[in-house]
N, C-alpha and C positions, 0 to 999 in steps of 0.2 A: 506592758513594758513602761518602765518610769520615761520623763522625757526631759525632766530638767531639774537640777539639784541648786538648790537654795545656797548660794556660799558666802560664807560671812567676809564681809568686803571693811578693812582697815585701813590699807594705805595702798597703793597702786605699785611699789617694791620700795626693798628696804634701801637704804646708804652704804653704800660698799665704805669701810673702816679704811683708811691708809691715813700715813703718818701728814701726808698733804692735802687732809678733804677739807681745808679749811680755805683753799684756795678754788676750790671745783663748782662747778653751779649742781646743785642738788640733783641728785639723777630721780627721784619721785617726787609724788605732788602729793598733798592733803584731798582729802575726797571734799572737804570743803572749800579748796580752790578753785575759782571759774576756768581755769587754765585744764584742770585735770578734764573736765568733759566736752574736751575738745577735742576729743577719743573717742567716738562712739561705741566702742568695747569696752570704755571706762564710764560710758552713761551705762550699758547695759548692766555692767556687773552694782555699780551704785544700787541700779532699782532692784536687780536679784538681789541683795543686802535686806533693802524692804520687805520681801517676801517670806526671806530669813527670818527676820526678827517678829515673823507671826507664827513661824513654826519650831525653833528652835524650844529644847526645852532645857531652863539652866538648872546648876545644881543647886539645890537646895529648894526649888520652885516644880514639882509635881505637882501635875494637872495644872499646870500654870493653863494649856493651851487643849483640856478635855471640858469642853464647855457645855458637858452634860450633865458636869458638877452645879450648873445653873442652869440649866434650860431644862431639865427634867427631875434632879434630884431633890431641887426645892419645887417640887408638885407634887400632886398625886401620884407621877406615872413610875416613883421610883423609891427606893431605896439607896441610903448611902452605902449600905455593904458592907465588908471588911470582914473580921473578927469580932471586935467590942465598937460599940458604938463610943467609945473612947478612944479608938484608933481614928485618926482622921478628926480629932472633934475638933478643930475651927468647921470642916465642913459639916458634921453634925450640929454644932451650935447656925450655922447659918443656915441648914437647913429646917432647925426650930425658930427662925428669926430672932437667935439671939446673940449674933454677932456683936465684936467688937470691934475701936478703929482699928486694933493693931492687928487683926487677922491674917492671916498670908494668904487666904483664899481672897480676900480683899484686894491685897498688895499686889499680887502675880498679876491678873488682865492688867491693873492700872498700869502699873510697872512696863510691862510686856507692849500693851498699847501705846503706851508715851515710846514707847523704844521705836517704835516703828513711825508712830508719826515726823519723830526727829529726823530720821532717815529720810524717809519722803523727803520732810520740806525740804533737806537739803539736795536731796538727786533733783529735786522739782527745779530749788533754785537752780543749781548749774545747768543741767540742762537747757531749761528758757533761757540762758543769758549767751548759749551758745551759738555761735553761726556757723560752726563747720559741718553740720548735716542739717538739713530742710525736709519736708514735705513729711512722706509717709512717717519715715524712720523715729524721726522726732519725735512728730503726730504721737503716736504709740507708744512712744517712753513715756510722755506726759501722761498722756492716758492711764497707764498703766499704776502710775505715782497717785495718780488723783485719785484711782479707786481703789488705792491700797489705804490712803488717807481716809477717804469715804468710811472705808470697812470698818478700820482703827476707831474711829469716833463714832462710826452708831452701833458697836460695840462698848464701848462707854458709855453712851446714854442710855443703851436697853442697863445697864449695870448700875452707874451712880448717875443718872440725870445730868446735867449742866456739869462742864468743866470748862478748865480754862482751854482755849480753844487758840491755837499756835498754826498760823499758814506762812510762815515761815522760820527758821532757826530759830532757838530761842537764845536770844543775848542778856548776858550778866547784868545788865538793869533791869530786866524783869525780873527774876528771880524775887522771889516776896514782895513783890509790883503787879500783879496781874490780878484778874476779876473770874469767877465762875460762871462762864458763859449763862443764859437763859435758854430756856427751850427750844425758844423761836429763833434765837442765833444759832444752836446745837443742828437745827432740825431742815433751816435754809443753809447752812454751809455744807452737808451731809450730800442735801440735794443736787445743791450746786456741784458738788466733784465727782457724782456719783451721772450728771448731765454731762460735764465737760466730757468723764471719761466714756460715756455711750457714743459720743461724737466723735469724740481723738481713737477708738480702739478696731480695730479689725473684727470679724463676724471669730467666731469658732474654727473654721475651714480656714482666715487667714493668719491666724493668730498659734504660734506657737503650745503644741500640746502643754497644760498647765499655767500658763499667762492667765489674765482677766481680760475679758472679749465681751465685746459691745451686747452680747447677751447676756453677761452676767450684770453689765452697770444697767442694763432697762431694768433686771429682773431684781435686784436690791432696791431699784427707785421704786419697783412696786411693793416690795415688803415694807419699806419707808413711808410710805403714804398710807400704807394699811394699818401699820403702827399707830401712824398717828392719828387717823381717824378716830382709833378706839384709846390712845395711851394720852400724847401729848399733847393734842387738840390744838396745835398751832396753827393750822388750816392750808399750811403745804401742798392740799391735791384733795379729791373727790375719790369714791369710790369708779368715777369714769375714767380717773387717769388712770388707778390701778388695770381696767381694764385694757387700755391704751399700750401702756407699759407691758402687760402680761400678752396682751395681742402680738406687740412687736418680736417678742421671743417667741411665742407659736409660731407666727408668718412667715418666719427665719427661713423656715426648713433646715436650721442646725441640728435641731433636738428631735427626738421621739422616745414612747416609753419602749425599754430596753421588752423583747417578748418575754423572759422568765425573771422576772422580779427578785428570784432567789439567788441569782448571780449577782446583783450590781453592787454587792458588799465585799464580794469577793476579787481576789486577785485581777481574773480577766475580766468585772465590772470596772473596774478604776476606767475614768475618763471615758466612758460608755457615750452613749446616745442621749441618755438623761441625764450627765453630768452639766450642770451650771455652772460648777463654780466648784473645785475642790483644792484643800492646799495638798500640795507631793510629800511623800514622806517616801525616802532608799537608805537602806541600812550601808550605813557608810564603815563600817568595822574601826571606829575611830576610840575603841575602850569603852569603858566604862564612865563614860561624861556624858551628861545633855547636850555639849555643845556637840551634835551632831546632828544627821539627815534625816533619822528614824526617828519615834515615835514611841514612850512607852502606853499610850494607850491601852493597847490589843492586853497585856500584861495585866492592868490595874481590870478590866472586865471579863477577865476569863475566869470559872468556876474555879475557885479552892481546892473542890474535891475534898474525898475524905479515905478512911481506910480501904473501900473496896474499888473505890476506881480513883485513882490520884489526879490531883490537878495538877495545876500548871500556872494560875494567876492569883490573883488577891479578892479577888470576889468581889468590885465594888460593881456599883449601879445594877443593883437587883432589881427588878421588877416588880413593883407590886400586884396583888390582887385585884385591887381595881382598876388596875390597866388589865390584866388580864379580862376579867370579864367584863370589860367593854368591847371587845369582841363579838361580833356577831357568830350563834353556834355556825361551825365549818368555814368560819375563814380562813384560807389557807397562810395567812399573815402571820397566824397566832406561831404554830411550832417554827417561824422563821425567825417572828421576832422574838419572845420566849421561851427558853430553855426552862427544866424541868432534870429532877433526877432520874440518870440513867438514859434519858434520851441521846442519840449519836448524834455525834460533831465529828465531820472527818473520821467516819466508821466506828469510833472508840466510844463508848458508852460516859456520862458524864457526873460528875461525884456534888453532891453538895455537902456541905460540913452542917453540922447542928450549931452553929454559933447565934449569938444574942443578936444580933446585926446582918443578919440574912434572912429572906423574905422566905426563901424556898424555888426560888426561880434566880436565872441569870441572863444575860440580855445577850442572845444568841447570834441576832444578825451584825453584832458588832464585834466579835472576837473573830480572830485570825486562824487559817490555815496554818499549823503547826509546820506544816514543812518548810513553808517561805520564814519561820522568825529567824530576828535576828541575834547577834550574841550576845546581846547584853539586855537588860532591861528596859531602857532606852531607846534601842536602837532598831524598832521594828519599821520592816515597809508597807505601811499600812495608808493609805493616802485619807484625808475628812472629807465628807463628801458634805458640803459647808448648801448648799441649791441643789435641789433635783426637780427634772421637770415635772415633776408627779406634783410638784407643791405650788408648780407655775398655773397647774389645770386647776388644780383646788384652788387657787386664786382668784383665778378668771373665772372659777364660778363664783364665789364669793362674792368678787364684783359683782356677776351679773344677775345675779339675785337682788344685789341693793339697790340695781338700776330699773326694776321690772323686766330684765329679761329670762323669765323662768326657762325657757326652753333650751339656751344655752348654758343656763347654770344645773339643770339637767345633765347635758347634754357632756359637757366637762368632766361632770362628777363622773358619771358613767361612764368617762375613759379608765378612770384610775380602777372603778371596779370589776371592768372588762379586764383590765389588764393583769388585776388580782386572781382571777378563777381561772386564768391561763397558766398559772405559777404551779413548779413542784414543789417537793418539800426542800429543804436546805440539805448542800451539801452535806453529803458522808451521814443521809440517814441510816444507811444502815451498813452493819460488818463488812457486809459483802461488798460494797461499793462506797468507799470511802473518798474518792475523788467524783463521784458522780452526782446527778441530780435520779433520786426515784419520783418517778410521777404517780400526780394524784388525781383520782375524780371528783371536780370542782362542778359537774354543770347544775346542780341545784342551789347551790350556794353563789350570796350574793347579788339577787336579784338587782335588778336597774331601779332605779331611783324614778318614780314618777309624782314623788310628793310638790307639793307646791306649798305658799306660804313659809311659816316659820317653821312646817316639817321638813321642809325643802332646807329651811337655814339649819337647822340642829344636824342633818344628815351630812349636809359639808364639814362644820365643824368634826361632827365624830370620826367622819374620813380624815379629817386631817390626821388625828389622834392616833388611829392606829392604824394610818399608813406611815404617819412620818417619826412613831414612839421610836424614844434614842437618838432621834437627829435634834435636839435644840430647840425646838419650838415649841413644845408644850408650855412653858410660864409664862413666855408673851401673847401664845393665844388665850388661855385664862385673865387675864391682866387686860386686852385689849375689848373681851368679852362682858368685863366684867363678872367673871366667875371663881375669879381667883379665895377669895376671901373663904366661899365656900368651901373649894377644891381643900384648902388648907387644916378645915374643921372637919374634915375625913378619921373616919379612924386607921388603925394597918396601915398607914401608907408611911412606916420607919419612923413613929416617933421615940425617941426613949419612955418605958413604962411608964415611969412621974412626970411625962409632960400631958397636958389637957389639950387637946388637938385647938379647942376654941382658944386658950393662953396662946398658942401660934398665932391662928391669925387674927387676934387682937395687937402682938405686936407688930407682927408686919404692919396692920396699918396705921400702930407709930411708926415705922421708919419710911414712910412714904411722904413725898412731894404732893403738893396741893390736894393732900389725903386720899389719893387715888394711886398712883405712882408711884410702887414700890423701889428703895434702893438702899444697896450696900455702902456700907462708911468707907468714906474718905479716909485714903489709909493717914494716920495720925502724922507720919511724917512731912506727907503732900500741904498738910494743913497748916503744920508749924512754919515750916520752909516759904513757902510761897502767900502764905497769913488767910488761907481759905476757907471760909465758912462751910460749917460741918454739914452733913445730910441730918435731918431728923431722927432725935433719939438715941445719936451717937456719940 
């Protein structure tokens, strides 16, 4: 059950017209008034605006907010999809590093992000300047401002590096006045709202189903520090904070892994036991517009289909071949996360088309129950499930591998892979049972982890890969690992025929920051408007 809807928040009511409003005192406020959040149902709806504006999708801007457009389709683990590798090509050109400034897959997060951060600063400023609610209530607004902030800019830096970095409204003398933040400004400001808001925010249990709770700000300050170990090198934290950090959300007792892994994609997974952090998507029936509550995700990744079993979506984000066989043989992960022809989703057999731009697989744990969609393209209730704590243990082992503690980085991994041989297959494997889970025999498969050394580190990493393939994190673990380069010189893994997988990643690493850190152009407009010097190669 959804629990709270995102609503785009403009002015607090309109001006009633008569022939004498010119005598009346204004019956609403600007949301950038100090006066309006002296309402505290006028600070809440402020911050639900911010939330808004990470998940609304506008028109003209698909996949503005499917950031699997960059977290997995520029790696190994995917394909772009579609029909023609000409459908979609700004994303095919960036997924051969050959973007451009003016791209829209460029423009959209920048765009998208700056939207959100304005909002913040502004509920942030009103808010702090307010005295008519104290203590928790406040506490919690800010909280919540700060680490929508936090998200918004280290979503920019994992994407273009340094920006200009805004912790308050932006006013019309800056405009073509400001500087592209540095790393080390990007990476301590990040930190800093992502701490405030772990202090100002409620556990999970106090915090409203869907909010950001003081387990999600520990649990980004540990991907933050992880990052930066391997990407930015500003020196932020230790592989012991990550631990630190990743401790505090175990210790919680908010989270546990969910028992059948094959649910937590689905309907009655939403906001689960291993949810950290997801944004709400409810199909609002609001037409055929972005500006709504839904989602057209679930659409853009469902099979094509072909003549004997029809689909239903656009086929993007196929899975490659070598994500598939990096699987261990009898992972029960594989037919969850990978789809195949003919295989059931929701009883009905699955169709793939023979097009130039499909892999031959489609990414299973991520398409939607047909019976929940909603009526328009757009408008699905599918919630991102953005942290799961499946990726909090592969953390803490992660750390505790770097810190000499082999036994608990063991001991971690070996949750997630206990908890995989427990799993059936996906939803509606077969005719018969199309709303059910059929179970499977898992107890040979997946042994426990008793490696130590760097067999111990290569076993976390690959847990990561193909427990968390499709959620986002594949190009920053390659990038922080330093494997990116190679990942990219892969063959099959969706280049167009005439590209030389090595002609890839040679350019990516011209478009890369201090030749290690890769990023996408500064869309041309940001750069004329505000006088910002370009990313490399753009």
């Amino acid at each position: 059950m959804k629990s709270i809807k995102y609503i785009v928040l403009l002015v607090s009511s309109i001006l009633v017209a008569s022939c004498s409003f010119l005598n009346r005192e204004p019956l609403g406020k600007a949301v950038d008034s100090p006066s309006y959040y002296n309402d505290s149902e006028n600070a809440r709806m402020a911050i639900n605006a911010c939330y808004n504006a990470l998940v609304v999708e506008k028109p003209g801007k698909t996949g503005v907010f499917q950031e699997w457009n960059y977290g997995e389709v520029m790696t190994d683990n995917a394909w772009k999809g579609d029909k023609f590798f000409s459908d979609g090509l700004d994303m095919q050109d960036l997924k051969e590093w050959n973007a451009i400034n003016t791209s829209a897959v460029s423009f959209n997060p920048y765009d998208a992000m700056f939207q959100t951060i304005h909002r913040t600063n502004t509920a942030l400023n009103g808010i702090a300047q307010s005295d008519a609610y104290e203590g928790v209530e406040k506490d919690r607004l800010l909280g919540e401002g700060y680490f929508i902030r936090g998200y918004a800019y280290f979503y920019l830096l994992r994407l273009f590096g340094g920006v200009p970095l805004f912790t308050e409204p932006v006013k019309v003398d800056q405009i073509g006045n400001v500087q592209r933040a540095t790393l080390e400004e990007m990476t301590a400001q990040i930190k800093s709202d992502f701490e405030n808001a772990a202090s100002l925010l409620g556990a999970k249990s106090e915090m409203q189903m869907g909010l950001a709770t003081s387990g999600a700000a520990n649990a980004y300050l540990a991907r933050l520090i992880m990052y930066d170990i391997g990407i930015y090198k500003t020196g932020i934290g230790q592989w012991s904070d990550v631990q630190t950090y990743t401790n505090k959300v175990i210790n919680s007792g908010e989270y546990w892994l969910a028992d059948n892994l094959a649910t937590i994609w689905e309907a009655e997974g939403e906001n689960g036991p291993g949810s950290i952090f997801e944004l709400q998507h409810e199909t609002s029936n609001t037409g055929p517009t972005r500006n709504n509550t839904g989602t057209n995700s679930p659409r853009a990744v469902n099979p094509r289909g072909n003549s004997t079993n029809k689909g239903w979506g656009w086929g993007q984000l196929c899975p490659s071949q070598d994500l598939v066989d990096a699987f261990e043989a009898g992972d029960p992960r594989l037919e969850w996360t990978v789809g195949k022809e003919n295989d059931h989703a929701y009883g009905k057999p699955q169709g793939l088309p023979n097009f130039e731009a499909q892999s031959g697989y489609y990414i299973r744990k991520l398409i939607m129950d047909p019976a929940i969609r909603g009526n328009n393209n757009t408008d699905h209730p599918q919630n991102q499930r953005k942290m799961r704590y499946a990726d909090i243990l592969l953390m803490h082992a992660e750390a505790a591998y770097h810190t000499g503690d082999m036994t608990t980085a063991q001991s971690k991994l070996n949750e997630v892979r206990q908890r995989a041989r427990k799993m059936t297959y996906p939803m509606g494997w077969t005719k018969e049972n199309p709303n059910g889970y059929e179970p499977r025999e898992n107890t040979d498969v997946l042994p426990d982890i008793t490696a130590t050394g760097d067999e111990l580190l290569q076993a976390i990493l690959h847990e990561r890969r193909v427990e968390l393939a499709g959620e986002c994190t594949r190009m920053w673990d390659l990038v922080r690992t330093n494997q990116y380069a190679d990942a990219l010189s892969k063959a099959n893994i969706g280049y167009r025929p005439t590209i030389d997988p090595q002609t890839v990643s040679s350019r990516m690493l011209s478009h890369s920051v201090n030749g290690n850190i890769p990023v996408l152009p500064i869309p041309a407009g940001e750069v004329i408007s505000y006088k910002l010097e370009q990313n490399p190669g753009y």
